[in-house]
C-alpha positions as CSV (number, residue, x, y, z in Angstrom):
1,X,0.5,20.6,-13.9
2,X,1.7,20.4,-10.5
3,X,0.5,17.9,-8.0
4,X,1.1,18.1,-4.5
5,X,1.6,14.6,-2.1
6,X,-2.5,14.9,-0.9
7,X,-3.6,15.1,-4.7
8,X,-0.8,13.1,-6.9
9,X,-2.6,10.2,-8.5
10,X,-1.6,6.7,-6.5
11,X,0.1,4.0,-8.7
12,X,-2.3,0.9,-8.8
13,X,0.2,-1.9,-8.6
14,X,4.2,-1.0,-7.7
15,X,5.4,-4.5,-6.6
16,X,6.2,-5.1,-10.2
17,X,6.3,-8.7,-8.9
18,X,9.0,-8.4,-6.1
19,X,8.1,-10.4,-3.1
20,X,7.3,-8.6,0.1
21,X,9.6,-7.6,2.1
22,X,11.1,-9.8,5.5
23,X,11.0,-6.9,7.7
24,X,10.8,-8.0,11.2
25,X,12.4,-11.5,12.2
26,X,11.4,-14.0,14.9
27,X,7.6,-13.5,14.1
28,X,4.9,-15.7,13.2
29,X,4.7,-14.2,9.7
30,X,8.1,-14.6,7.8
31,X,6.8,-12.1,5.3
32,X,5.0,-8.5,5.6
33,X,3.5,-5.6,3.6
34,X,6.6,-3.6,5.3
35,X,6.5,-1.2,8.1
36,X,2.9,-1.0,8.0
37,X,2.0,-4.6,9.1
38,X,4.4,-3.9,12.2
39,X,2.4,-4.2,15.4
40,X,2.7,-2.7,18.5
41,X,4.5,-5.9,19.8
42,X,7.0,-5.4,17.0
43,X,8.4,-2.4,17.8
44,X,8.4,-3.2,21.7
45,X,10.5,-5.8,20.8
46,X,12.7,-3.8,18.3
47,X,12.9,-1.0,21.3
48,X,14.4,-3.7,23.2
49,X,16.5,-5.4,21.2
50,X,18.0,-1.8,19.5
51,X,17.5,0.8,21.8
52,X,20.6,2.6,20.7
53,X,18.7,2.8,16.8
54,X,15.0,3.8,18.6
55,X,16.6,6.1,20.9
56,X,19.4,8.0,19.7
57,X,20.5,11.7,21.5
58,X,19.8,14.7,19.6
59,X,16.9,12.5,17.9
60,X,14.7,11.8,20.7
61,X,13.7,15.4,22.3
62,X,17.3,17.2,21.9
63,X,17.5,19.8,24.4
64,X,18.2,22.4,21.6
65,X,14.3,22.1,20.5
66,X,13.2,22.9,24.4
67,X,13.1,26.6,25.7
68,X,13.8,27.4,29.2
69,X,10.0,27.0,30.0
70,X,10.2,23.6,29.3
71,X,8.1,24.1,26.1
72,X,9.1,21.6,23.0
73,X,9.3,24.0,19.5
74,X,7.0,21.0,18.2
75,X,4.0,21.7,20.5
76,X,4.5,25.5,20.1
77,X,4.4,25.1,16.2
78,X,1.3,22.7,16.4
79,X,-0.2,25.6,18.9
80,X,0.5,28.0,15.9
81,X,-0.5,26.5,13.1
82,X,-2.4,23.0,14.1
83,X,-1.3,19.8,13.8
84,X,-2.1,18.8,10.2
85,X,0.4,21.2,9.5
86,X,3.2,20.1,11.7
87,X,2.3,16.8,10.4
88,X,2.8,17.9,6.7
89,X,5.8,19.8,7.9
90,X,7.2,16.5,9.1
91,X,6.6,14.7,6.4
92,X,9.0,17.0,4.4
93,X,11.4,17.4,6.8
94,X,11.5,13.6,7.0
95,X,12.7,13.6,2.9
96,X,15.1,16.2,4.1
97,X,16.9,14.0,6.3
98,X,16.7,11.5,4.0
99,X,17.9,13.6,1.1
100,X,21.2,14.7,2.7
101,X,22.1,11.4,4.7
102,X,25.4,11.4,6.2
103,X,26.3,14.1,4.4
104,X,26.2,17.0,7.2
105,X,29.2,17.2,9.1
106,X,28.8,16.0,12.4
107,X,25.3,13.6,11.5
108,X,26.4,9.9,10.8
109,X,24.2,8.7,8.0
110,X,22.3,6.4,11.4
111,X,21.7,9.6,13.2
112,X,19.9,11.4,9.7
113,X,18.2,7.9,9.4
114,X,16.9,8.1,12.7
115,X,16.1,11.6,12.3
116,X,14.1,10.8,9.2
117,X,12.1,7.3,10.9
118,X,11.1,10.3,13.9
119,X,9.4,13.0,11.4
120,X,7.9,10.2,9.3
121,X,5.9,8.5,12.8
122,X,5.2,12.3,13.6
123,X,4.0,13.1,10.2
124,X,1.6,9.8,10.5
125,X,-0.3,11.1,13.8
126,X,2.6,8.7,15.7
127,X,4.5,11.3,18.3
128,X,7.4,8.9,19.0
129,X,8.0,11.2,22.1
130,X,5.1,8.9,23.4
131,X,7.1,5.7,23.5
């Protein structure tokens, strides 16, 4: 049987009794759920503190995804085939980048990580173009 990501059955427990991870430092909570318990304030202060890692060229709107009009591919696809598409699109292109980290000449492993954190937001209704 093949499942796809909307219908594969969830695990029920997958901490396996590892303690939560200590994501995000100088906050009130020393421990979180991960990236999900990040709040807006979080990554305001990450943007600040790492705006090399947040906003990286070629990850952040590179001008070989804009046409002359001014038009991003993005909106164009999401004009063409709706957004919970794009977003499902994203998600896989995310594992993509994650997949071949570092390992396309010219990407540092950081820029494929980068690349992979910006389709993941997208995929998640979270356009990091907003920011």
């Amino acid at each position: 049987m093949t499942f796809s990501h909307r219908d594969t059955p969830s695990k029920q427990n997958s901490s396996n009794g590892t303690e939560p991870s200590m994501i995000f430092e100088n906050t009130s909570a020393s421990k979180s759920d991960g990236i999900n318990s990040a709040t807006p304030q979080d990554w305001d202060r990450l943007r600040k503190e790492h705006p090399a890692i947040l906003r990286e060229e070629n990850v952040y709107q590179p001008t070989h995804y804009t046409h002359a009009t001014g038009a991003e591919c993005i909106d164009i696809m999401i004009q063409l085939y709706g957004k919970q598409r794009v977003e499902e699109w994203a998600e896989i292109t995310a594992f993509k980048y994650q997949w071949r980290n570092g390992s396309k000449e010219g990407n540092s492993s950081e820029q494929d990580k980068m690349k992979s954190v910006w389709y993941t937001r997208f995929s998640m209704g979270d356009d990091p173009r907003d920011d």
